[in-house]
N, C-alpha and C positions, 0 to 999 in steps of 0.2 A: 396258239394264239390266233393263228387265221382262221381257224372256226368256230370263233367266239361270235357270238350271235348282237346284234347290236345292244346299248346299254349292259351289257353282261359285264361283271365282274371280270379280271383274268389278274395271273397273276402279277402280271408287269405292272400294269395300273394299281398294283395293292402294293407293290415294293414302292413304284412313283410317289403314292401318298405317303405312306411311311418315311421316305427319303426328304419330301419335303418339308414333311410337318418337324421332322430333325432340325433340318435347315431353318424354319422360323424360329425355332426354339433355341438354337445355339446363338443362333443374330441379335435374339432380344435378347441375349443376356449382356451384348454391349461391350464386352470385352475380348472378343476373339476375332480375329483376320478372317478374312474371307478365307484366305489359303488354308490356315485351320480349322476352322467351319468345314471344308471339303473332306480333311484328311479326317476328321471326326464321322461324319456323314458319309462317305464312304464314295466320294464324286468326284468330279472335276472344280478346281476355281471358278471356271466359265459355269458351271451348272450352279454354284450358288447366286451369281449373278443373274443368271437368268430367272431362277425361281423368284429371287427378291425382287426384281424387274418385275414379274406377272403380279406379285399381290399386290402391286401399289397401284 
């Protein structure tokens, strides 16, 4: 990943998306905990917090 060339794809950045776009996707459905959201998404509590914290 350190010789990824700026704007370049890698694969952390393609898991991050992925991870996230879970995470908007389990939030909207309006019924699930944060702490559940995580154990689904495959993260920490604190990292669905944060995600949801940046799209707003």
């Amino acid at each position: 990943m350190r010789n990824a060339k700026p704007g370049q794809p890698t694969l952390y950045n393609a898991h991050r998306e992925v991870r996230n776009a879970t995470i908007h996707q389990l939030a909207a459905l309006g019924t699930l905990s944060p702490a559940e959201i995580a154990e689904q998404a495959g993260c920490t509590e604190r990292t669905v917090h944060r995600v949801r914290k940046e799209a707003a």
